[in-house]
C-alpha positions as a Markdown table, in Angstrom:
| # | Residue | x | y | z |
|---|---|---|---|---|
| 1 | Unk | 137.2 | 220.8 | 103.3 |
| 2 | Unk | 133.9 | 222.1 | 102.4 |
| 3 | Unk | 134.4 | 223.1 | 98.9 |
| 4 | Unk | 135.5 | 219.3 | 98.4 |
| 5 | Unk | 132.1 | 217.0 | 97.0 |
| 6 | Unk | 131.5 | 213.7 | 98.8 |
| 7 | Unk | 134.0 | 211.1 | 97.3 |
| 8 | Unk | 136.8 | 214.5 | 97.5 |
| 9 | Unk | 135.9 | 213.9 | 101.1 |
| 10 | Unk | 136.3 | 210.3 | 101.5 |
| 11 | Unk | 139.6 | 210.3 | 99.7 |
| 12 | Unk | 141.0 | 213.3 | 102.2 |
| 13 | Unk | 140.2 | 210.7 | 105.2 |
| 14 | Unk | 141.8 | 208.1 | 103.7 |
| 15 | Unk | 144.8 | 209.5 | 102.9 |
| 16 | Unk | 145.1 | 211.1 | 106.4 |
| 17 | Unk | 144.6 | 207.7 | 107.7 |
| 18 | Unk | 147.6 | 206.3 | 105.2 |
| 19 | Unk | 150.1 | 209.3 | 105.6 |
| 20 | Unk | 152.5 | 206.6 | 107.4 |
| 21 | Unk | 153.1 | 205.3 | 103.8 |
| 22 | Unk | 155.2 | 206.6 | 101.6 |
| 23 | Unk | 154.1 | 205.1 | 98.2 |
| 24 | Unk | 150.8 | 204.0 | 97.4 |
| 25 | Unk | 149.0 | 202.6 | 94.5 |
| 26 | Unk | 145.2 | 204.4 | 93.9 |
| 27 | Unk | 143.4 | 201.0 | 94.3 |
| 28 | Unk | 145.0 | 201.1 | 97.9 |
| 29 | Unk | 143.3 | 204.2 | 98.5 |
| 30 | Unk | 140.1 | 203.0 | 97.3 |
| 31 | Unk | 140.8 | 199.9 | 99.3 |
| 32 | Unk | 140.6 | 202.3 | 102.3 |
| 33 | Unk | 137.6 | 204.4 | 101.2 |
| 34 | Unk | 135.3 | 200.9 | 100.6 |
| 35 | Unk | 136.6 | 199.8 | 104.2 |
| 36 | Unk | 135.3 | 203.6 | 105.9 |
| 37 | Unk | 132.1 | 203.9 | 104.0 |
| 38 | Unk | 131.1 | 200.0 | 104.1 |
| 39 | Unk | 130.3 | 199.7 | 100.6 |
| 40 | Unk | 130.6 | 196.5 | 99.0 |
| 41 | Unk | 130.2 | 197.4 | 95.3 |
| 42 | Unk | 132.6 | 198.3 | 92.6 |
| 43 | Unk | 135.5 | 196.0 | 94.1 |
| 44 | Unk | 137.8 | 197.2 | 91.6 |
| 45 | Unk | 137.3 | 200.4 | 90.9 |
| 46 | Unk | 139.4 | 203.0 | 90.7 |
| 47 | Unk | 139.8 | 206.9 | 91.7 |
| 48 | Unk | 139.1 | 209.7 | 89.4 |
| 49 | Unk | 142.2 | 212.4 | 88.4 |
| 50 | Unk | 140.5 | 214.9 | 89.3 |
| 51 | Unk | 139.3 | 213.9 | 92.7 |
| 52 | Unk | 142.6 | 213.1 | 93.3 |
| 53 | Unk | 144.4 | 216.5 | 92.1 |
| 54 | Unk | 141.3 | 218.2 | 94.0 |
| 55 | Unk | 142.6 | 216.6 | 97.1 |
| 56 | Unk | 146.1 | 217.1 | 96.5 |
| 57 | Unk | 145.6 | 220.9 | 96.1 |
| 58 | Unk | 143.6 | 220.5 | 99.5 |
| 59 | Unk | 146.6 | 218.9 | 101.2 |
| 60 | Unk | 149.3 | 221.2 | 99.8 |
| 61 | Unk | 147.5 | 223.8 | 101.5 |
| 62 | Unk | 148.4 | 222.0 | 104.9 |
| 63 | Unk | 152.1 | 221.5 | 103.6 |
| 64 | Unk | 151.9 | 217.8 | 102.7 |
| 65 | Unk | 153.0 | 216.9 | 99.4 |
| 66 | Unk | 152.6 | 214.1 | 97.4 |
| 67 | Unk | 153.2 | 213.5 | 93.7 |
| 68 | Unk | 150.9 | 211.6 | 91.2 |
| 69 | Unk | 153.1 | 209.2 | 88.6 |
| 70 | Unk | 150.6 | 207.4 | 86.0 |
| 71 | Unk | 152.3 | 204.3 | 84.7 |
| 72 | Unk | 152.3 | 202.7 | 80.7 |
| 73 | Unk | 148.8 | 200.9 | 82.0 |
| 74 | Unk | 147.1 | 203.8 | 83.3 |
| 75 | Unk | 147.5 | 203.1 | 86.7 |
| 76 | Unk | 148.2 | 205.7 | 89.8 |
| 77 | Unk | 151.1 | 205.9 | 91.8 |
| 78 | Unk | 151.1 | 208.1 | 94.5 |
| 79 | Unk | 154.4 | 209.3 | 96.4 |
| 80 | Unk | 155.0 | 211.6 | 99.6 |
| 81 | Unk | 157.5 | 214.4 | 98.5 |
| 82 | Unk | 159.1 | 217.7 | 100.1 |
| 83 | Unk | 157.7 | 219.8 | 97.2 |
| 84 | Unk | 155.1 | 220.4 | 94.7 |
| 85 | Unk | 155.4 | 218.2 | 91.8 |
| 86 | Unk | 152.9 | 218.2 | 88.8 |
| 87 | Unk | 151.5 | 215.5 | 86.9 |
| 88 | Unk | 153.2 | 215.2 | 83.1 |
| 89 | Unk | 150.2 | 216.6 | 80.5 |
| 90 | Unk | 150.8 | 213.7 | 78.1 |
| 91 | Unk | 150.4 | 211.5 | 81.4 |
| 92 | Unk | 147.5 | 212.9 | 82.8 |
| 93 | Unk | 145.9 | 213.0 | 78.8 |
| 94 | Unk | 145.9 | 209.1 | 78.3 |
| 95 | Unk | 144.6 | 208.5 | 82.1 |
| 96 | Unk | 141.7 | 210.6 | 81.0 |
| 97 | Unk | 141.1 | 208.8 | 78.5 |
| 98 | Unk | 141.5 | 205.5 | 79.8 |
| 99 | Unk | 138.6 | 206.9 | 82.8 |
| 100 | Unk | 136.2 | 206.4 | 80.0 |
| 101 | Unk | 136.4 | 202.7 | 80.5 |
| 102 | Unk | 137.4 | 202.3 | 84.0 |
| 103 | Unk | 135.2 | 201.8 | 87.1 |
| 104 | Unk | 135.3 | 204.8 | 88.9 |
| 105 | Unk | 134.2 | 205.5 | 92.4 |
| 106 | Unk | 131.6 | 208.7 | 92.6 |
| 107 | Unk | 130.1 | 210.4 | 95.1 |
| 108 | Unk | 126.9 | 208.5 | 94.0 |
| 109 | Unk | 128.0 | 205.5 | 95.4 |
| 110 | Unk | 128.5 | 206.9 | 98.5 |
| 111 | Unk | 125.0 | 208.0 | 99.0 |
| 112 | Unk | 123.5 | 204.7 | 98.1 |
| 113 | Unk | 123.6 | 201.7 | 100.3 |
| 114 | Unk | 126.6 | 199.6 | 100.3 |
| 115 | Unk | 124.6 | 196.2 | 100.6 |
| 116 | Unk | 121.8 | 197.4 | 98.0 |
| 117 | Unk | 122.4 | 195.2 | 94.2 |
| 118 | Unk | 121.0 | 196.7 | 91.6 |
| 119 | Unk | 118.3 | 194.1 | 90.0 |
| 120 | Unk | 118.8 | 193.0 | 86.5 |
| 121 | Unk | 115.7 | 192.0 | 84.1 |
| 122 | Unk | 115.7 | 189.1 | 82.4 |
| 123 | Unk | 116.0 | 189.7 | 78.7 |
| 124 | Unk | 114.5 | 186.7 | 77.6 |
| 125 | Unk | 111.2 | 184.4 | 79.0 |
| 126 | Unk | 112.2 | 180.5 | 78.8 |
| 127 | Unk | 109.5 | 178.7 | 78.0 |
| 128 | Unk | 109.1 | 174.8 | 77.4 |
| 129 | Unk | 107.4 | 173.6 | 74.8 |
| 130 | Unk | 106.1 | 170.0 | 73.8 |
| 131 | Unk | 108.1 | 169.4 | 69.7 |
| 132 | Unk | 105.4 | 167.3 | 69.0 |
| 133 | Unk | 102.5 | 170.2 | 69.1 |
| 134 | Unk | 100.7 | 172.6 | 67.1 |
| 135 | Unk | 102.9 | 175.3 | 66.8 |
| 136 | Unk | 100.4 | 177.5 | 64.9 |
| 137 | Unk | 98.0 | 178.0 | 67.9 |
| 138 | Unk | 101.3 | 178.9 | 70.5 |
| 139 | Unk | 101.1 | 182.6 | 71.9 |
C-alpha cells in the first residue's frame, strides 16, 4: 500500500469496504470515497483509469479479482471475478480520452478541505448610472 499515492489509497478503502458487492458502477465508488474523506466538492466526479488499474494490480496481489468493463458512454463498470481479466485497449483508449473532460477526483482534493469553495472574482463592476448625465466627465 505504500507505493499507492493518496486518492490510490482512498479507493483501496473503499473497495475493501464494498467487497460484499458484486457489481459496481465507479461513481459508487466515489460515492464511498466523498462519504470517508468528508469532502463535499466535485459531487459528480468520477475515478481516474489509472487509479483504478493501480488498485486493481494492488488487490490481485491479495487474490481478489475484479474486472473493469467501460460502457458506449464512458462509464465504469466494475465486476468481482475468479480470474484476471484485462481491460479491452480500444475500451480503455476512448475512456482516456473522454478523462479530458470529465471531473476527476485527485489526490489534490484530498489534501484540501472538504468545506473550503474556491472564490470566484467578479468579471464585471455594475455600476448605476443617471441617462440623463454628462457622460464625457464619467471615470
Amino acid at each position: 500500500m505504500s507505493s499507492l499515492t493518496p486518492i490510490q489509497n482512498e479507493i483501496l478503502k473503499a473497495f475493501l469496504m464494498m467487497e460484499n458487492k458484486s457489481t459496481f458502477s465507479e461513481f459508487i465508488l466515489a460515492k464511498k470515497i466523498r462519504e470517508n474523506t468528508k469532502l463535499d466538492t466535485k459531487k459528480k466526479a468520477g475515478i481516474a483509469l489509472q487509479d483504478l488499474l493501480a488498485v486493481l494490480d494492488e488487490l490481485n496481489g491479495k487474490n481478489k479479482f475484479y474486472s473493469v468493463h467501460v460502457n458506449s458512454v464512458n462509464e465504469i463498470l466494475i465486476r468481482k471475478d475468479e480470474e484476471i481479466s484485462e481491460i479491452q485497449l480500444e475500451a480503455k483508449r476512448r475512456r482516456q480520452a473522454s478523462e479530458k473532460s470529465m471531473s476527476i477526483l485527485t489526490s489534490g482534493d484530498l489534501n484540501s478541505s472538504g468545506s473550503r469553495k474556491a472564490k470566484t472574482k467578479k468579471r464585471t463592476e455594475s455600476r448605476k448610472i443617471n441617462i440623463y448625465s454628462d457622460f464625457e466627465n464619467m471615470d
